[in-house]
N, C-alpha and C positions, 0 to 999 in steps of 0.2 A: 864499691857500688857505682856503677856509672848510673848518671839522673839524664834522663832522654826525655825532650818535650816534641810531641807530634802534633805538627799545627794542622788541621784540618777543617773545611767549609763546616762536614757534617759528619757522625758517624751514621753510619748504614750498616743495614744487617750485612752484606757481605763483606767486608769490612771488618766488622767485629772479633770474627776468628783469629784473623791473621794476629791484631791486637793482642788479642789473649794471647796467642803464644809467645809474643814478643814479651809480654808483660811478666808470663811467668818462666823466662830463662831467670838462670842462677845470675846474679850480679847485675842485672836491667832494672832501674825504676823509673817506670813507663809514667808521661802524664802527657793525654791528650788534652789538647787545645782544640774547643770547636765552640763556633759563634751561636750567640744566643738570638741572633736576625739572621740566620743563614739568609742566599736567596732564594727565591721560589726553587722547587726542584721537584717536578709532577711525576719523574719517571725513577725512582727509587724509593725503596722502603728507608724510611731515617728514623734511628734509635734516639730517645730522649733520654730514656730514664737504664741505660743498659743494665741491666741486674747478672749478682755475679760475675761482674768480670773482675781481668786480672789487671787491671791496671788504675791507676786516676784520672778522673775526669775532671776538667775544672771547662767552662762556659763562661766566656767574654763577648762582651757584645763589639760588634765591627762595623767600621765605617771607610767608607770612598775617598781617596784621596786623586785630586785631577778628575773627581767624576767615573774614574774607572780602577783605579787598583785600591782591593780591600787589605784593610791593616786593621788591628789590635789595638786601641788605642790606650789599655794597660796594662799591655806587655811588657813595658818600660819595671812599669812598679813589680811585676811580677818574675821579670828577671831579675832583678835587683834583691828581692825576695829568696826565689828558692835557688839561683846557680847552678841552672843545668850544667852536664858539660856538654851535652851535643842537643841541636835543633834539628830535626827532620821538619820539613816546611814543603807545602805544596809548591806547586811553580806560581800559583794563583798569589802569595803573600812576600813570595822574596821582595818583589818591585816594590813592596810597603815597607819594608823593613830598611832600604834605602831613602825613597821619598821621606820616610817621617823622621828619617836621621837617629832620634836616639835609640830605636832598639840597636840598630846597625852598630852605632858608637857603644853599646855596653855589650855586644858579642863581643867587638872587637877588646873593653877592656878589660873585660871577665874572660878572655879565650876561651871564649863560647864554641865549638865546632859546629860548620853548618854542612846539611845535607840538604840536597835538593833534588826533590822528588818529582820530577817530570815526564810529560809527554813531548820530546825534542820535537818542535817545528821549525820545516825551512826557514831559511830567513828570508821576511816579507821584503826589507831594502827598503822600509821606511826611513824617513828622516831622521828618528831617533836608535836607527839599527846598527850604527856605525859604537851605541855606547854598550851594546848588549853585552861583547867579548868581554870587557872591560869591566861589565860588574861582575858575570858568570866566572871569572879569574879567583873571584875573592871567595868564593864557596869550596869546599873541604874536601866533597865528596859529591858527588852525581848517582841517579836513581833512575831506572828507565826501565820498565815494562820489558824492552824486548833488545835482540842486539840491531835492529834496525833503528834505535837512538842514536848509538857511540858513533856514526859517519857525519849526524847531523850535528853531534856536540861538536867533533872534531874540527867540523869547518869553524866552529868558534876558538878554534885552537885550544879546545882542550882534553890533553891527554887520557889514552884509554885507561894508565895505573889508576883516576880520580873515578874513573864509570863502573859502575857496579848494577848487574842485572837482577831483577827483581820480577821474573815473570807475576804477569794479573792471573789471578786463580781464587776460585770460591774455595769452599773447607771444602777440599775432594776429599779430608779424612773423612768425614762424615759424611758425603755422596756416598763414597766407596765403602761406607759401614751400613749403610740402609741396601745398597745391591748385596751386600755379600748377603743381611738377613735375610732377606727374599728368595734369594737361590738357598740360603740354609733351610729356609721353611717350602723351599717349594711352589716360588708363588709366583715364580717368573712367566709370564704368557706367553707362545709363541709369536716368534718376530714373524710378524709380515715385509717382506724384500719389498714389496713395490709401496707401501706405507712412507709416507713423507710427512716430517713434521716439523712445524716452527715453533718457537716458542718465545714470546716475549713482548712488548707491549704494540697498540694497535693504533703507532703514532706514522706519520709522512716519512719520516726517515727511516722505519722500517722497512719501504716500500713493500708490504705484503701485496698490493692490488701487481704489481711485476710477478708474482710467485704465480698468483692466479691467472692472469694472462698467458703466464708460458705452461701453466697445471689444463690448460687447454690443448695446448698440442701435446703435453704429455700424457692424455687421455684416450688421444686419439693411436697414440703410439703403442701405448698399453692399457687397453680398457678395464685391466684391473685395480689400476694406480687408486689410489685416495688420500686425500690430504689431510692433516688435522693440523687445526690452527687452535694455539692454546695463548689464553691471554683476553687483554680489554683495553678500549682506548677511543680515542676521539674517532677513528677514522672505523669501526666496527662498521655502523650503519652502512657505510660506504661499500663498503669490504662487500657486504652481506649481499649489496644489491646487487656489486657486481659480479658475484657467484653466481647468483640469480639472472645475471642477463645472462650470461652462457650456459645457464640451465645445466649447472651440475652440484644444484643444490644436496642430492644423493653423495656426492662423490668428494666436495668440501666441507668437513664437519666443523663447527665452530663449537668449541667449550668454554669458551671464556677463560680468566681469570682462575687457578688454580693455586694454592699456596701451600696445599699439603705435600708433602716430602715427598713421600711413599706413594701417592695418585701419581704425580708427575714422572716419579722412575718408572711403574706400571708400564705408562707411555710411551717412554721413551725408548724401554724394553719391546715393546712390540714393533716398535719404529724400523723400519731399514733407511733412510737417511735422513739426517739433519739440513733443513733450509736455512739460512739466514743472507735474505736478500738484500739486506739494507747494513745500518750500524748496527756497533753491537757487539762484545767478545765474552765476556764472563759465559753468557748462552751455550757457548759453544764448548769451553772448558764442559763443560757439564753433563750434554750429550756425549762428549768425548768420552768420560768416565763410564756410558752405558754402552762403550761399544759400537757406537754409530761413527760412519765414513759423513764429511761436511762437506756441503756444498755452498762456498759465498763468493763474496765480489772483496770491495774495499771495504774496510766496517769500522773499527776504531785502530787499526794496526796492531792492536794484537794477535790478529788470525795471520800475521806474517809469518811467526812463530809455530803456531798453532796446529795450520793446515801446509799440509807441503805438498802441494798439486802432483797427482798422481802418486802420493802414497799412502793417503788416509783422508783422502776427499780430491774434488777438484775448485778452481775457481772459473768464475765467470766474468768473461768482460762487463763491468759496470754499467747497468742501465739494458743490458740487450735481451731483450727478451727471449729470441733463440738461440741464443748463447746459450743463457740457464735452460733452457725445454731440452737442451741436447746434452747437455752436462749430465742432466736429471734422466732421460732414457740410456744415456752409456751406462750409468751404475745400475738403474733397477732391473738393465738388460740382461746382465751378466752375475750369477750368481757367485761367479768366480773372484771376481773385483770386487764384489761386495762385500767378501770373508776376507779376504788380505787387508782391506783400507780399514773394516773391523777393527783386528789385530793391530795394524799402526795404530791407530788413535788411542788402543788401551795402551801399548808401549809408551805410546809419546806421554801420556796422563803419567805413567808408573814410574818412568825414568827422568822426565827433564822439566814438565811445569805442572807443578802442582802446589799447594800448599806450603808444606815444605821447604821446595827450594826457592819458593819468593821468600820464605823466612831467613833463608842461609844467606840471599843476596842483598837483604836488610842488616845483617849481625856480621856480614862483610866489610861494608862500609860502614857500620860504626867501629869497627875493629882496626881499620884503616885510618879513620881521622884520630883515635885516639894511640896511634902509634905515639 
């Protein structure tokens, strides 16, 4: 039985799945690590009490060390405790695990394995960036979202055998179990092609008021277009007004905030493309699964992956407003381009990131450090 500890800020609903499968492979005893102070986090649903799951939960409280890197402050006792053999740890807690010295010193006397599960960014070439190579050396195994990590590890000199992909993906098993009911019962709606939709909260780094700006000239292009913006957030009011100053209050629907399964696939089904102008990737995973072509910019790097310009969506230069109006009239223009990009997006869901193989890219690298 290999004993795996998952150090995480929070668990979240999206989140949770993946856990559970990891938890109930044959020979895994799964025990998440998540803090009893997380920090504030406005833009995710966070699980307290998860019920039914497959694995253990245990809740430490955390603190700052330097004012800025969170550690565990009795992780010490609790490694000493139960003797994992392998750590998966965010990139958020490795830098804690040095600064506070002994967890670091009883991995190393327990041959603890670490994994480290990050988001690779450039290197900033701060004053303290010259030590980064250097601690990143002494980790087991590397974890990255997407293959546009492994060039960034590498400039830390570390080899691609330690990196192991872990596409981001919600339970598409479970997306893709609510579509198939629907089409078994009958209840799928007709897609409308020129139907445009967002989905996701209604913060400044979304920039939805850019969707609308360019849902302007995309009206004029096709005066049948219509937008549904689904979701809630600070910046709504805003949003609302500025629909309303271009007077196409008729033509931008706002629903709010949605959390039922089954409404939201409804939607997404009648949709003909997916927006996502701002951050943001799980989103899109999701629409992916219902068969929509995407259209984004830069968003968390997962759409590197995700969206492959010109063959199940396109992207748009960052920021430009007729960039996206022209992106958005090529696809709803052509009913032709909008069945093919269809089709990739379900292939790309069915064959390469979905649930699933983030799990394979997870039970890879532990399979790897406990060579």
């Amino acid at each position: 039985m290999i004993k795996i500890f998952l150090l995480q800020q929070v668990i979240t609903d999206y989140r949770l799945p993946i856990f559970n499968k990891l938890g109930q492979l044959p020979g895994y005893d799964l025990t998440v690590i998540a803090a009893k102070n997380p920090y504030p986090m406005d833009n995710v649903k966070i699980i307290d009490n998860p019920e039914d799951c497959r694995f253990k939960v245990s809740w430490l409280s955390q603190k700052k060390i330097l004012g800025r890197f969170y550690y565990f402050p009795d992780l010490p006792r609790y490694l000493k405790q139960e003797r994992p053999d392998v750590i998966i740890a965010q990139n958020m807690y490795y830098p804690g695990f040095l600064l506070t010295l002994t967890p670091f010193w009883l991995i190393r006397r327990f041959k603890i394995k670490t994994i480290y599960w990050t988001i690779p960014q450039k290197p900033a070439y701060t004053s303290f960036e010259f030590l980064k190579p250097l601690a990143l050396r002494l980790i087991n195994a590397f974890l990255v979202y997407g293959e546009h990590g492994i060039p960034i590890l590498n400039n830390y000199k570390i080899g691609n055998e330690k990196i192991f992909v872990a596409y981001n993906s919600p339970d598409t098993d479970s997306i893709l179990r609510i579509k198939a009911g629907l089409i078994s019962d009958k209840r799928v709606p007709m897609r409308k092609l020129d139907r445009l939709i967002f989905m996701g909260r209604l913060i400044p780094e979304k920039k939805v008021d850019l969707l609308i700006q360019a849902f302007v000239q995309v009206v004029k292009a096709v005066p049948t277009a219509e937008l549904l913006i689904v979701g809630d957030g600070q910046k709504k009011n805003n949003l609302v007004q500025l629909t309303a100053k271009f007077e196409l209050d008729k033509k931008i629907i706002f629903l709010g905030k949605i959390s039922d399964d089954q409404e939201k696939a409804l939607l997404l089904l009648s949709s003909g493309v997916f927006i996502l102008p701002g951050i943001g990737g799980l989103a899109i995973n999701e629409a992916m699964c219902y068969d929509l072509p995407i259209i984004c910019s830069v968003a968390d790097g997962t759409e590197k992956q995700l969206v492959i310009n010109g063959r199940n969506g396109l992207i748009f230069r960052p920021n430009d407003v007729n960039d996206l109006a022209d992106k958005i009239i090529q696809i709803i223009s052509s009913p032709d381009l909008q069945a093919k990009m269809s089709k990739q997006s379900a292939q790309i869901i069915s064959e390469k990131i979905n649930i699933n193989t983030m799990l394979s890219g997870i039970t890879q690298a532990i399979d790897f450090v406990m060579q």
